[in-house]
C-alpha positions in Angstrom: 137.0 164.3 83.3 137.4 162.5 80.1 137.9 159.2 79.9 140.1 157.5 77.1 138.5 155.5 74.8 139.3 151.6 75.0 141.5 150.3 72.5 140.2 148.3 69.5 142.5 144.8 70.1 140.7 145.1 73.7 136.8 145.4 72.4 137.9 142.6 70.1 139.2 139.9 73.1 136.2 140.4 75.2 134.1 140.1 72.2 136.1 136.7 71.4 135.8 135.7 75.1 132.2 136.2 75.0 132.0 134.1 72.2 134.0 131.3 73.7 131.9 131.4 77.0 128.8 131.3 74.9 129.9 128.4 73.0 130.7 126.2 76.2 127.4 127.4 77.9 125.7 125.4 75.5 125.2 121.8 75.1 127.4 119.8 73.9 126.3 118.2 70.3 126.9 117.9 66.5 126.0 115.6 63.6 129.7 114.7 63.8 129.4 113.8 67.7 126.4 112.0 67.2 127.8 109.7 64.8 130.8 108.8 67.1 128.6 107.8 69.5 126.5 105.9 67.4 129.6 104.1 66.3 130.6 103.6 69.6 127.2 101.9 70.1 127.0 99.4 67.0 131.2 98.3 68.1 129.5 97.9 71.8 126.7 95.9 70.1 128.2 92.0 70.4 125.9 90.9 67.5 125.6 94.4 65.0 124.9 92.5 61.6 121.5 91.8 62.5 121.1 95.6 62.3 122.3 95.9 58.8 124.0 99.2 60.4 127.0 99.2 57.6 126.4 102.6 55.6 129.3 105.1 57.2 126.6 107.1 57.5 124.6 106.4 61.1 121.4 108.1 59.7 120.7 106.0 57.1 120.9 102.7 59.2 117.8 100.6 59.8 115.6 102.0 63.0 117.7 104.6 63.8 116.0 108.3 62.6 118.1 111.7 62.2 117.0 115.3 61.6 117.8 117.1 58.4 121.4 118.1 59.6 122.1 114.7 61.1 121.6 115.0 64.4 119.9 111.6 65.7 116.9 111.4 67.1 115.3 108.2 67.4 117.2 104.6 68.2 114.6 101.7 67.8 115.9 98.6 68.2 113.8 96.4 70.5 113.6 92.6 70.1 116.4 92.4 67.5 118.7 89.7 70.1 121.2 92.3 70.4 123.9 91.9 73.0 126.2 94.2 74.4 126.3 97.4 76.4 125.6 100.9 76.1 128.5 103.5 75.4 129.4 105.9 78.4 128.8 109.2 76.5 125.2 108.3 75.3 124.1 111.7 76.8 126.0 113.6 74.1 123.0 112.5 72.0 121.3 115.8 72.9 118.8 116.1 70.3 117.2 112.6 70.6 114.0 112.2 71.6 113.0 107.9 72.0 115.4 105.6 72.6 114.6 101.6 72.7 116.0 99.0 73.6 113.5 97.0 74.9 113.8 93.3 75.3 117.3 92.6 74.3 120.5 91.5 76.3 122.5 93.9 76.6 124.2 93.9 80.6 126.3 96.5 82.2 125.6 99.3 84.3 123.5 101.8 82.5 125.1 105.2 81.9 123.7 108.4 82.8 121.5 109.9 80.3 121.4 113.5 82.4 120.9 116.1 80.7 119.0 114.4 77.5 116.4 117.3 77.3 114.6 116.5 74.2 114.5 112.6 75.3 110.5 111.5 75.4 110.4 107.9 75.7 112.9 105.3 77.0 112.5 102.2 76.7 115.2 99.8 78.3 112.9 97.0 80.2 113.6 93.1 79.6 117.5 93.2 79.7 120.2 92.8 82.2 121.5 96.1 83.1 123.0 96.0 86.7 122.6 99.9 88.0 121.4 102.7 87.2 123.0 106.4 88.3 121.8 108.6 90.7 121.6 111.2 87.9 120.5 109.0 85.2 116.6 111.6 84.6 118.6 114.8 85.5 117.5 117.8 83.1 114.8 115.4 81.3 112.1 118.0 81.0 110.6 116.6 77.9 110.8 112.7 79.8 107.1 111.5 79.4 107.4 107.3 79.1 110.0 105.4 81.0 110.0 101.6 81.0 113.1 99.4 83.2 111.3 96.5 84.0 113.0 93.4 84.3 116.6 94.1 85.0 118.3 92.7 87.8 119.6 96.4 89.0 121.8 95.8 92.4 119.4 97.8 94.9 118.6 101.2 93.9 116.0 104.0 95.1 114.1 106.0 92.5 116.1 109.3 92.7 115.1 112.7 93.4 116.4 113.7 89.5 113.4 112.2 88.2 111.2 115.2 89.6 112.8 117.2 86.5 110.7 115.0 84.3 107.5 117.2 85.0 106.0 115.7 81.8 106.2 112.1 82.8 102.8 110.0 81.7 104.3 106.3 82.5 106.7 105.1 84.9 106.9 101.8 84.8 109.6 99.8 86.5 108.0 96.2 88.1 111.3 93.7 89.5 113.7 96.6 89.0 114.8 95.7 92.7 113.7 99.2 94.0 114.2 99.8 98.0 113.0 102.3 100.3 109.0 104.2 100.3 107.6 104.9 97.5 108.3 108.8 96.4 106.0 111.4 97.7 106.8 113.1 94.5 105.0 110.6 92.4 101.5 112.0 94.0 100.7 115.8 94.1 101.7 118.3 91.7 105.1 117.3 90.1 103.4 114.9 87.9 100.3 116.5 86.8 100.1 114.3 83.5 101.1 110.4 85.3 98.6 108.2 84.5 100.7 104.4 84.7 102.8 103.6 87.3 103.8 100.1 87.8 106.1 99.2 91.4 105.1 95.7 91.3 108.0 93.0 92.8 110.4 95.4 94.1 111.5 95.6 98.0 109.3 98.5 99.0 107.9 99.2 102.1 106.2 101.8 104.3 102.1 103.5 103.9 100.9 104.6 100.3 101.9 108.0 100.2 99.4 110.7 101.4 100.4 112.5 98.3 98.3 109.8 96.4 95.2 111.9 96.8 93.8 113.4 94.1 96.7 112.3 91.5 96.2 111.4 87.8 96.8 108.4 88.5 94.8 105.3 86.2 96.8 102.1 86.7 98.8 101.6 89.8 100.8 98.4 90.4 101.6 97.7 93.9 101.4 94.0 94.2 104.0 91.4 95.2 106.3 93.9 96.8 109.2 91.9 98.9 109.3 94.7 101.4 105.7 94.3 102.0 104.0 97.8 102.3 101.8 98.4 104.9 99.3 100.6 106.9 95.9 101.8 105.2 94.5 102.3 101.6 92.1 105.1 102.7 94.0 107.1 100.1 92.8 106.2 97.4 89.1 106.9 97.9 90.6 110.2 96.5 92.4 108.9 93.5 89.1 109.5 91.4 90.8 108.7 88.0 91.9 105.2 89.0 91.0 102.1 86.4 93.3 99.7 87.9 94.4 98.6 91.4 96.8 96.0 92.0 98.0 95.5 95.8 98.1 91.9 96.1 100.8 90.3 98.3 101.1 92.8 100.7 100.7 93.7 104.6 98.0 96.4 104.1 95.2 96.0 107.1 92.6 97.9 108.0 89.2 98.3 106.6 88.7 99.0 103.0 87.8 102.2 102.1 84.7 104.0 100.5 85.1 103.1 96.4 81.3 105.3 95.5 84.1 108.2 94.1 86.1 105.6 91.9 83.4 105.6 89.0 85.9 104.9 86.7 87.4 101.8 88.5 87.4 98.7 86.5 89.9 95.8 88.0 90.7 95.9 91.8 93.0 93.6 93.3 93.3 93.5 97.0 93.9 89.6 97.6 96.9 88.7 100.3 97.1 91.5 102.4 95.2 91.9 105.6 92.6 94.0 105.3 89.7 93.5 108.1 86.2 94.7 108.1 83.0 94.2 105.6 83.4 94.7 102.6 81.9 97.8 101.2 79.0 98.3 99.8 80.5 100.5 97.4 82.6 98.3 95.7 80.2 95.7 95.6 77.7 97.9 93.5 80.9 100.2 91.2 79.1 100.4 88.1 82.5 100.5 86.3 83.9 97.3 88.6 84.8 94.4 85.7 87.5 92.6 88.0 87.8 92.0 91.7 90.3 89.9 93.9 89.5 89.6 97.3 90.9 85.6 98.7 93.8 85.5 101.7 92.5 88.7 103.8 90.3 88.6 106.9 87.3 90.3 105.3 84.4 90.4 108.1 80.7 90.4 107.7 78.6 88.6 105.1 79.9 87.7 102.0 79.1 89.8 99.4 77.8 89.2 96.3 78.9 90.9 93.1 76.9 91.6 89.9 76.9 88.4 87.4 79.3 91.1 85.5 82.0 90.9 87.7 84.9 88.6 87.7 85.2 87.9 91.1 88.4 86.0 92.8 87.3 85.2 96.7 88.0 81.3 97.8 85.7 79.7 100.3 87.3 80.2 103.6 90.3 82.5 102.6 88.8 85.5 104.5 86.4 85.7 108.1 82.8 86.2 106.8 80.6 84.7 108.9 78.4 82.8 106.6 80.4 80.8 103.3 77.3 82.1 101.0 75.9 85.3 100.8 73.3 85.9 103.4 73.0 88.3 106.7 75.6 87.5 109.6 73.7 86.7 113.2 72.5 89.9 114.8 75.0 89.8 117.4 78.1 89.5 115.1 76.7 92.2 113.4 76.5 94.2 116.5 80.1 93.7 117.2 81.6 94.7 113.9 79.2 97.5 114.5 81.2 98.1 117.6 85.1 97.7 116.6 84.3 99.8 113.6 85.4 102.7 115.7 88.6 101.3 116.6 89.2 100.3 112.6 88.6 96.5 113.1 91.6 95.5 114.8 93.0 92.2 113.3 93.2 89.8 116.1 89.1 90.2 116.6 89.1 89.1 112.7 91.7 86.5 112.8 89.6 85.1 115.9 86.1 85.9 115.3 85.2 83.5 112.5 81.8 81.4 111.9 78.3 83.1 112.8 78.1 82.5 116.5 80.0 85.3 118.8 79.7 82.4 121.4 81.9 80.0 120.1 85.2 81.0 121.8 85.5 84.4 120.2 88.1 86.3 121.8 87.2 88.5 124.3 83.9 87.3 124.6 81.9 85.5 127.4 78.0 84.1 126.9 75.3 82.7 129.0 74.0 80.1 126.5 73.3 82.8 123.5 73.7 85.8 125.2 76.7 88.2 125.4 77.4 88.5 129.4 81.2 89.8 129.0 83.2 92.1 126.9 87.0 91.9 127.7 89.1 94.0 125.6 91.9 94.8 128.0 94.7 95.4 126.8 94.3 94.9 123.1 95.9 97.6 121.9 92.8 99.0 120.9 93.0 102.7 119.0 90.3 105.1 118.4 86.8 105.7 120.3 84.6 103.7 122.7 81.2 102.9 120.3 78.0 104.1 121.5 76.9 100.5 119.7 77.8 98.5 122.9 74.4 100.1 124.4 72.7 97.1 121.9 74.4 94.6 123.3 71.6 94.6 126.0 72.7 91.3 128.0 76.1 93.2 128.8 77.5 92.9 132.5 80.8 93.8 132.6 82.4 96.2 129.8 86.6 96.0 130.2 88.2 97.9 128.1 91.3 99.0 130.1 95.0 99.4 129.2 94.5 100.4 125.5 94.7 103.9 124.0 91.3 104.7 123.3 90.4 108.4 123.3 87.3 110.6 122.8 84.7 110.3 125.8 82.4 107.8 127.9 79.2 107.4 125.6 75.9 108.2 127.4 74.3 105.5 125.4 76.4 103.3 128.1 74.0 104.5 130.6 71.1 102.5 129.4 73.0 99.0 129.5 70.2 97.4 132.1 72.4 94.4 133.3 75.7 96.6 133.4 77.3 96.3 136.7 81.2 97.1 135.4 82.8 99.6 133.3 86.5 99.7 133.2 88.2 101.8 130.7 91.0 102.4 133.2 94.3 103.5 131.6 93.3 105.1 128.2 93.3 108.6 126.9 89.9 109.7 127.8 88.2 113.0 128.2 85.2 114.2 129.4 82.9 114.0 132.1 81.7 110.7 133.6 78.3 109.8 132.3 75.7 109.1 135.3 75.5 105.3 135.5 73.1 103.6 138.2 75.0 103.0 141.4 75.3 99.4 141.1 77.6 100.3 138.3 81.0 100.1 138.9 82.8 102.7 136.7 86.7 102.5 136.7 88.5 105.4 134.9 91.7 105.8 136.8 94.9 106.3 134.7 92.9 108.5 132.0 94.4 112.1 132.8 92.0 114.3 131.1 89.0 112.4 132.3 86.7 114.9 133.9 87.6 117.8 131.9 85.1 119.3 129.4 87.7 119.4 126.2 90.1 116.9 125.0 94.2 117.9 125.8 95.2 120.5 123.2 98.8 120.9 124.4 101.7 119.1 121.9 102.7 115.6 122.6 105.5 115.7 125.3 104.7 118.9 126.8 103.6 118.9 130.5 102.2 121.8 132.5 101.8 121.9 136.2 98.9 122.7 137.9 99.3 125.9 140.4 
């Protein structure tokens, strides 16, 4: 069958509707458009003449740079005093590539610059902008520095359209009033290039995110965050490109974590948090270390003592060593952090255990003259594993550890205790089978369902099985 051939006026409309659809497929954007906007910007501008912006023609105003065919590229006009806003359809700027502002005073919410994919660099920090929109980064693929420090934003969380910026170096955005966890997306692989991020004084809160590990990371700025972040910094030990740490005025605990894979680290500061524990020996010998901030924790252990090369912030009495000058703690305190290092040096034993003598009212403990009679740990809320350390504690009658969540088994080592005459880890999360204590030894293990059985419970968290 044959079929007719179209007619010519029809070929010619879809060939004109082609056209058309091509056209608005593309981004919007002229020399003609650019220099509206940019006229719209200097009649925005409250205070323009400092500019000198008076040719007709935008591209040949002071610090503002065009291509060949006028389309604008660069806007540089940091610390000129200018005050104003910023014009709605910035984003119609589609071939520029830096923008600054920087420390001006120009207020307003900011408009959105989505889809400003040739943008680099933006630089709007030290001015009053109020908010910022949810699309503001959207389609920034070229995005590598962004700077909005300083602007009293109303509340705002750093929004999932800044993940198109794959390029991003810097992000840097310190008493922006951020809320909410810091992004897992500013770790792992969608920022294979960010080296400076700076968070300081917002209202964050939560852990470091896990993502953390292994990121490009150099200078991270964490500290004075309203929100108070919390939880562990055992993160970073994996953040092996790190120069600069700055977590100070937070609610970070725990002990601090092994610094030997930082060899590029250079100023670390961890003062007023909570972090328990000694401190490491590998921070205390970082070849690289040049600065380190320790006052207003409750640091365990002796104090250390830095190379003369260090800059070292740690007031007398701000943290829980037990000796004010370097020097080996007292055996037996050394014993016991050896002992709650298994359940991560929980912070009432540091808040409590302070001086050199573990027989001075330290919590939990009881002493006949110098020597460690009683251990009584019930109830602390103690997490992790039962230390096979307690075996040096040789003076040891009665062990109580019950009501906590301890898990992991009985140590043997327990068995060699020669005074022991009471072991109560009643109420835990125990496995295992009972070691073989002498039978003066009262062991009390009730309330620990697995205890007994060879291998700890492998079933998920709420699931129960009965027993046929």
């Amino acid at each position: 069958m044959n079929l007719k051939k179209p007619h010519l006026s029809f070929v010619c409309l879809l060939i004109l509707l082609s056209n058309v659809v091509s056209v608005y497929s593309q981004p919007q954007g002229s020399a003609a458009t650019d220099a509206a906007v940019m006229q719209e910007l200097k009649k925005q501008i409250i205070n323009p003449n400092s500019l000198n912006w008076n040719d007709p023609d935008p591209c040949k105003w002071d610090k503002v740079q065009c291509t060949k065919d006028g389309r604008v590229i660069r806007i540089q006009v940091g610390d000129q005093g200018l005050k104003g806003s910023l014009p709605s359809n910035i984003n119609t700027l589609t071939e520029l590539q830096v923008f600054e502002v920087q420390r001006n005073a120009f207020t307003g919410p900011l408009p959105s610059f989505s889809g400003l994919n040739s943008l680099q660099s933006i630089l709007l920090n030290g001015n009053g902008f109020t908010s910022i929109p949810n699309d503001f980064f959207q389609g920034m693929t070229n995005l590598q520095s962004v700077y909005l420090d300083s602007n009293p934003f109303s509340s705002w969380t750093v929004p999932e359209s800044l993940k198109s910026a794959t390029a991003l170096q810097i992000f840097s955005a310190y008493y922006a009033n951020i809320t909410g966890k810091i992004p897992d997306f500013f770790g792992g692989n969608t920022f294979s290039s960010l080296t400076t991020l700076h968070l300081s004084f917002n209202n964050l809160e939560g852990p470091l995110p896990s993502s953390f590990a292994g990121s490009s990371i150099q200078s991270l700025w964490l500290n004075g965050i309203k929100g108070k972040l919390n939880g562990s910094i055992d993160v970073i030990q994996n953040m092996t490109r790190v120069t600069q740490l700055w977590f100070s005025g937070n609610e970070f605990t725990g002990p601090l974590p092994d610094f030997s894979g930082l060899t590029q680290l250079q100023d670390c500061n961890l003062r007023d948090n909570r972090f328990t524990g000694p401190v490491p020996d590998s921070l205390v010998n970082l070849p690289s270390l040049k600065v380190v901030n320790l006052t207003n924790n409750i640091l365990q252990g002796p104090t250390p003592q830095f190379p003369s090369s260090v800059l070292v912030d740690m007031l007398d009495n701000t943290n829980s060593f037990c000796l004010s000058q370097p020097g080996p703690c007292d055996s037996r305190v050394s014993t016991l952090l050896d002992v709650v290092k298994d359940v991560g040096y929980p912070t009432e034993f540091a808040e409590n255990w302070t001086g050199n003598d573990p027989c001075l009212r330290w919590l939990g403990i009881t002493c006949d003259g110098e020597n460690i009679t009683v251990l009584n740990f019930e109830k602390s809320g103690l997490t992790g594993t039962i230390s096979p350390n307690l075996s040096s504690i040789t003076s040891i009658q009665r062990l109580i550890l019950a009501d906590n969540s301890l898990t992991g088994t009985i140590p043997n080592e327990l068995t060699l205790l020669p005074n022991l005459t009471e072991l109560d880890v009643s109420n835990n999360q125990l496995y295992g089978k009972i070691p073989q204590f002498k039978s003066s030894v009262v062991v009390k293990t009730e309330g620990n369902v697995n205890i007994g059985k060879d291998k700890p419970p492998t079933s998920a968290p709420g699931n129960t099985f009965k027993q046929m």
